[in-house]
C-alpha positions in Angstrom: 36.7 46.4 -7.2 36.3 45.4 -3.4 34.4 43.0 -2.3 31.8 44.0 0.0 30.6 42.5 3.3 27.8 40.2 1.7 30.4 39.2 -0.8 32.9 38.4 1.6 30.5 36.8 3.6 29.1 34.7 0.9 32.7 33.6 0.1 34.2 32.7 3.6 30.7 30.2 3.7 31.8 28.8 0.1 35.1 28.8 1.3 34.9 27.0 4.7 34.0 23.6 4.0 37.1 23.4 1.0 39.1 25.4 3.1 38.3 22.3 6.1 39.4 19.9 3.7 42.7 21.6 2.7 43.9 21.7 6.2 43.1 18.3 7.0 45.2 17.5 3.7 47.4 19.7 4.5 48.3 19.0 7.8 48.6 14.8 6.4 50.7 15.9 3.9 53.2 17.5 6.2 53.2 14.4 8.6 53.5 12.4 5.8 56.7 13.8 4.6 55.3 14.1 1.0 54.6 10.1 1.4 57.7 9.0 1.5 57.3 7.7 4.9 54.7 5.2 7.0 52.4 6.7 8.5 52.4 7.2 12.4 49.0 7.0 14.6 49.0 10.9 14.3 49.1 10.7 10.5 46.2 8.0 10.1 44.0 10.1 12.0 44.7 12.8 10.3 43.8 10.9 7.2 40.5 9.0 8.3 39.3 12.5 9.5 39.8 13.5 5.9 38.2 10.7 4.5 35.0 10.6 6.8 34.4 14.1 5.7 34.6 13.4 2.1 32.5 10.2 2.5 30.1 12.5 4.4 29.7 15.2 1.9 28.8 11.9 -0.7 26.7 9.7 2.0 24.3 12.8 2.9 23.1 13.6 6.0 21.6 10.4 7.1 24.1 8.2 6.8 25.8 7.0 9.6 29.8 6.8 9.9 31.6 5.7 13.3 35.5 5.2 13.4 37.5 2.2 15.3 41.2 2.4 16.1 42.5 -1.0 15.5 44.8 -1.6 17.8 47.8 -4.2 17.9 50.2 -5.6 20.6 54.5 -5.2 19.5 57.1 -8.2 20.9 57.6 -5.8 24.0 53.7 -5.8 25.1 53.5 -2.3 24.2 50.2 -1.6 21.8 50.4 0.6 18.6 47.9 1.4 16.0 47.4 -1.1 13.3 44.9 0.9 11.3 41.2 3.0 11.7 38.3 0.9 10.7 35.6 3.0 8.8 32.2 2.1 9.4 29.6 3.8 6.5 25.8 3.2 7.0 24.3 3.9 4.2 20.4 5.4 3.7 20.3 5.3 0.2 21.5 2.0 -1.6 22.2 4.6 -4.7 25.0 6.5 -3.0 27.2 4.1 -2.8 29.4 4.6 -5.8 29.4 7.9 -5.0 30.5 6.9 -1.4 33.0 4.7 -2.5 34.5 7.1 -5.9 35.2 10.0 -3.2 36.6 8.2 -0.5 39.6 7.0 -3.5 40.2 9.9 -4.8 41.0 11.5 -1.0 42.7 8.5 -0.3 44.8 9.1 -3.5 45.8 12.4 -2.3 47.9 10.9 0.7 49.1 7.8 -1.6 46.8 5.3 -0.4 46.3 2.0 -2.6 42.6 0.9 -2.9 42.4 -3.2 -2.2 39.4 -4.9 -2.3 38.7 -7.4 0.2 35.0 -8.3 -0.2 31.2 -8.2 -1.6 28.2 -9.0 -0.6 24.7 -8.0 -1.2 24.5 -4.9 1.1 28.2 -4.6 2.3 31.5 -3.7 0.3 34.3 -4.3 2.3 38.2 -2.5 1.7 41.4 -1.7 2.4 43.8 1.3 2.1 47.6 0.6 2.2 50.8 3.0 2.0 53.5 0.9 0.6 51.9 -2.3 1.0 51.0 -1.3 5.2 47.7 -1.8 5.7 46.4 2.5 7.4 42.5 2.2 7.0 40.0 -0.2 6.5 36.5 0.6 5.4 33.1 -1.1 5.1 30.1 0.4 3.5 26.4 -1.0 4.2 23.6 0.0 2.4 20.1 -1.5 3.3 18.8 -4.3 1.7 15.9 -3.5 -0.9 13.0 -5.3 0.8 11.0 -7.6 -1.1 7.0 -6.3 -1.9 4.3 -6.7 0.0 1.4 -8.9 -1.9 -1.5 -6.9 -0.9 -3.9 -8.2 1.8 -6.3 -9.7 0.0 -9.8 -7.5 0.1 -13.5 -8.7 1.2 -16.5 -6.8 0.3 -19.4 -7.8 2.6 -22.6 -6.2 1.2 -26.0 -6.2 3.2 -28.9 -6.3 0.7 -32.9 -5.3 1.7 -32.0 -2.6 3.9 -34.9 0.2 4.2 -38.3 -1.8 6.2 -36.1 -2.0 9.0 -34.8 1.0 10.4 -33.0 -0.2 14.0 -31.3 -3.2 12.1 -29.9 -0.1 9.8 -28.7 1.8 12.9 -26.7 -1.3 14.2 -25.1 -2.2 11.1 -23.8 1.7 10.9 -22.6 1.9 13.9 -20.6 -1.2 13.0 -16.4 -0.1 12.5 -16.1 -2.0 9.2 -16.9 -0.2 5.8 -20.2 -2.5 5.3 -22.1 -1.5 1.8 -25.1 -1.0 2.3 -27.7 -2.3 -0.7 -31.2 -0.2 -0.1 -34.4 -1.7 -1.5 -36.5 1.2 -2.9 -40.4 2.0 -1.6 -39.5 1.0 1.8 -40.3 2.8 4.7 -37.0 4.3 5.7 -35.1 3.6 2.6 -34.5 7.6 2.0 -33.2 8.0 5.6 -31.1 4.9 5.6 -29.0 5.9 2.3 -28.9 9.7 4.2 -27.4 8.6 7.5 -25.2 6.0 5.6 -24.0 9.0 3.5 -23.1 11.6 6.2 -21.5 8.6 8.4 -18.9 7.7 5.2 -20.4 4.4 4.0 -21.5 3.6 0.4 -24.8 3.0 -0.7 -26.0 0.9 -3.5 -29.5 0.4 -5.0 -31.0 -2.9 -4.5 -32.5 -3.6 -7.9 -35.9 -6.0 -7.7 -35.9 -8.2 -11.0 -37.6 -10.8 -12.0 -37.5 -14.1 -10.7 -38.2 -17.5 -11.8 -41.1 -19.6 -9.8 -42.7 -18.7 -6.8 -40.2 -19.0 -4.2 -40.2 -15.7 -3.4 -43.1 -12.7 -3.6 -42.7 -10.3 -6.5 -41.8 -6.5 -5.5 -44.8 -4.3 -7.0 -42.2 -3.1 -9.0 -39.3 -4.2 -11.0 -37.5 -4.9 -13.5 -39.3 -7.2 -15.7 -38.8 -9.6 -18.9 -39.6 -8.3 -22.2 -39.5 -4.1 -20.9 -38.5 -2.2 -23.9 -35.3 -0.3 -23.0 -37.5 3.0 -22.3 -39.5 1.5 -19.4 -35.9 0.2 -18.4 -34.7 3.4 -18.0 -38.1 5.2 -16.4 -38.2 2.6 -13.7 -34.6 3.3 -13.0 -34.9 6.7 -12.4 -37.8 6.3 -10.2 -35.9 4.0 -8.0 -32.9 6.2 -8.0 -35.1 9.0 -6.7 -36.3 6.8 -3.5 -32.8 5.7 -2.9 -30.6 9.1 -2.9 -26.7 9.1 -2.9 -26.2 5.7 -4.8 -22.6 4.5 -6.4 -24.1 0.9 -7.8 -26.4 -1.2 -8.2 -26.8 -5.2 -7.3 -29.8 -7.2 -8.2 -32.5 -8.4 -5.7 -34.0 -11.5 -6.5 -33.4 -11.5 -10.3 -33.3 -15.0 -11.4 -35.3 -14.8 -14.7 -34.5 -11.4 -15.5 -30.6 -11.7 -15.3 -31.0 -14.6 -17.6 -31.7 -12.6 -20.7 -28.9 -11.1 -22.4 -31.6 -8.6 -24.2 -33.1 -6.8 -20.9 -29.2 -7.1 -19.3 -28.0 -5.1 -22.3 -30.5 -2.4 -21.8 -30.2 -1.9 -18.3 -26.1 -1.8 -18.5 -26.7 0.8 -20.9 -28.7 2.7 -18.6 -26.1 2.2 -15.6 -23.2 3.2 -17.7 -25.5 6.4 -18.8 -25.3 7.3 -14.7 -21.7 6.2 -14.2 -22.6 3.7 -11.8 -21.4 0.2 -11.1 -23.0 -3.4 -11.3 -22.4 -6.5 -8.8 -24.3 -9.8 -10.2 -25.7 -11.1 -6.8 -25.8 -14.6 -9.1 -29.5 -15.5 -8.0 -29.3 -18.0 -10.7 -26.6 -20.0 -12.5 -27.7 -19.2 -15.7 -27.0 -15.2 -15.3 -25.3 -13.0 -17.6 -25.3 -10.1 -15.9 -22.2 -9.7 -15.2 -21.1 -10.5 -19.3 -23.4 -7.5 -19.8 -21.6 -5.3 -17.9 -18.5 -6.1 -18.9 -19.9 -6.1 -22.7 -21.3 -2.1 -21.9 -18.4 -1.1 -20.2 -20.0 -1.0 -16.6 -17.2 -1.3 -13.8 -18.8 -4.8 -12.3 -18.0 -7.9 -10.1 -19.9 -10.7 -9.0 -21.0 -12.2 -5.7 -18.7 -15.2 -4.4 -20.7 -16.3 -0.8 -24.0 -16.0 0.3 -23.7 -15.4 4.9 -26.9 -16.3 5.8 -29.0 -19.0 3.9 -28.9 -20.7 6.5 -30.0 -18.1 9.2 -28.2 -20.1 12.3 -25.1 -18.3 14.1 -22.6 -21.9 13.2 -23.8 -21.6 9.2 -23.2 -18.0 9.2 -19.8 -17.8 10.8 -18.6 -21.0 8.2 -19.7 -18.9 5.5 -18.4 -16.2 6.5 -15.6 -18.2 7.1 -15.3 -19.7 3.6 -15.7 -15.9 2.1 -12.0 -14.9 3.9 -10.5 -17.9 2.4 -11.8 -17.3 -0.9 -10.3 -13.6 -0.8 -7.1 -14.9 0.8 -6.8 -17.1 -2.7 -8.1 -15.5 -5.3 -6.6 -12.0 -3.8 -10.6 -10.8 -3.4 -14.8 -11.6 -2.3 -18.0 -10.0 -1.9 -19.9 -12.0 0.1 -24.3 -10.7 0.8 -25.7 -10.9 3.7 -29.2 -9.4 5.1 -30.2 -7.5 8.3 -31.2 -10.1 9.6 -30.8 -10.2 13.9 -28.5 -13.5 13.8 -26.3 -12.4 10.9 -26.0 -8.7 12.5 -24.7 -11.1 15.9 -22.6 -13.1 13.8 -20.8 -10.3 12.4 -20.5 -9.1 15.4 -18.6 -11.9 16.5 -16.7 -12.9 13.1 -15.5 -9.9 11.9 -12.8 -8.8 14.3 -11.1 -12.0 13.1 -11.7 -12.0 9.7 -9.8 -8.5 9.7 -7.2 -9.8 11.2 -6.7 -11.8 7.6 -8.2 -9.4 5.2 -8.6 -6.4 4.9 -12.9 -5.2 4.6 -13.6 -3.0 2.1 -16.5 -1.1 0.6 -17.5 -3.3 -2.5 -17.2 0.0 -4.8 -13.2 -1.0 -4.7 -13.9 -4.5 -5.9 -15.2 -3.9 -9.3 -13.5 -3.4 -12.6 
């Protein structure tokens, strides 16, 4: 049966690239004398054409392949053509076998030896002869696989007893740094805080009051307290989770006494992992094991490294701030706390365009495992 027009077609575009080839061979073969002869410049080019076109069809598209006459001088002055220098620049390291396999076997087809010449970690270097005369010589470069990047090390700055203090809020929002926000619950503006924070992108944790030891500090009216069965745990939760809307985790405010005990710390994981949210141990106290309990219940947590601002002067804050990049930079990550406080919101003003320039801020949601 005749072929019709799509079929032929369809054939002279399977054809044409072979059929390129063939007279390419065809035309070395003739200059060539069936081989029997050296090569004349004529005859090399014929021959490097029909090699760059085989190591094309192998190298792929991006590869880059440039061809140098190599020329030479004779006893009379006059210059002749030693060889064509191949040049192969290789995109993909993996096509190089390929590269090098097809370029042999059309370099058999015109009698050309293969010699090796050299190796090293991203260049193979040959030769082709025709009865021991050096015609072509090629080099193919592949890239060099580049050595992994150790990830920038990460900080997590959160800002704890947000809510009373609605302009401090605004500031810190309007801040270009993913700051984590920690909002107390009964506050004035604690609601509209976490809501703004949530529409601009930024996380927002609940700033859990706990029990603390002495009198350093005034009590919240409510909190978590010593001794709570696990119910009362869990009611008070969900009544601070209902002030505070669009929380991802939780951090302890004040908390000294209560992270102490492994009994109440075990209930209130439980709890946390009931809501899928996280736990950061703002390690009030040295004798905490709130972090154990998290870990224990299966709670993503992590714990605070660096306090900013216990000493609310713009020198202390900046040092601490300070030490918290160089505790990421070795341990490959930080959370530092800070409060909305006017000098520490002036000191982060100032500190963290270069403390980005050696880590990389993140929202403390990223920190925890």
């Amino acid at each position: 049966m005749a072929a019709g027009p799509r079929q032929k077609t369809r054939l002279r575009l399977y054809l044409r690239p072979a059929a390129t080839l063939f007279v390419l061979f065809l035309a070395a073969f003739i200059l060539f004398g069936c081989g029997k002869k050296p090569p004349n410049a004529a005859q090399i080019h014929a021959i490097t054409q029909d090699l760059v076109a085989a190591a094309q069809s192998a190298a792929g598209r991006n590869a880059k392949i440039s061809i140098r006459p190599e020329m030479g001088r004779s006893v009379t002055n006059r210059p002749y053509l030693v060889a064509d220098d191949i040049s192969i620049e290789l995109s993909d390291p993996s096509r190089q076998v390929a590269v090098e396999r097809i370029l042999d076997y059309a370099a058999a087809r015109h009698h050309l030896k293969h010699v090796s010449r050299s190796a090293s970690l991203n260049t193979l270097e040959f030769d082709y002869l025709f009865d021991g005369k050096r015609t072509h010589s090629v080099r193919i470069v592949v890239p060099v696989p580049s050595k992994p990047l150790s990830p920038a090390p990460r900080l997590a700055i959160i800002i704890d007893d947000i809510g009373a203090d609605k302009s401090a809020a605004d500031v810190l929002l309007k801040m270009p740094y993913p700051l984590t926000l920690s909002v107390l619950p009964g506050q004035a503006h604690s609601a509209e805080i976490a809501d703004e924070a949530y529409r601009r992108g930024d996380q927002v944790m609940l700033h859990l009051p706990m029990e603390f030891q002495g009198n350093a500090a005034k009590a919240e009216p409510v909190e978590i307290r010593v001794g709570m069965p696990a119910t009362e745990v869990n009611h008070l939760l969900d009544e601070m989770l209902a002030q505070v809307p669009h929380v991802i985790g939780v951090n302890n405010h004040e908390g000294s006494l209560a992270t102490a005990q492994p009994q109440l710390m075990a209930e209130l994981m439980a709890s946390l992992r009931r809501r899928n949210l996280f736990f950061i141990d703002s390690r009030t106290s040295a004798a905490t094991v709130a972090y154990t309990a998290a870990e224990q219940a299966g709670v993503p947590a992590a714990s605070r490294k660096v306090f900013l601002d216990d000493v609310e002067t713009p020198e202390a804050i900046l040092r601490q701030l300070d030490l918290a990049v160089r505790d990421a930079a070795e341990a490959g990550s930080a959370i530092a706390i800070g409060h909305p406080h006017p000098v520490t919101i002036a000191a982060l003003t100032e500190g963290l365009p270069r403390a980005k320039s050696r880590v990389r801020l993140v929202f403390a949601s990223t920190l925890v495992h």
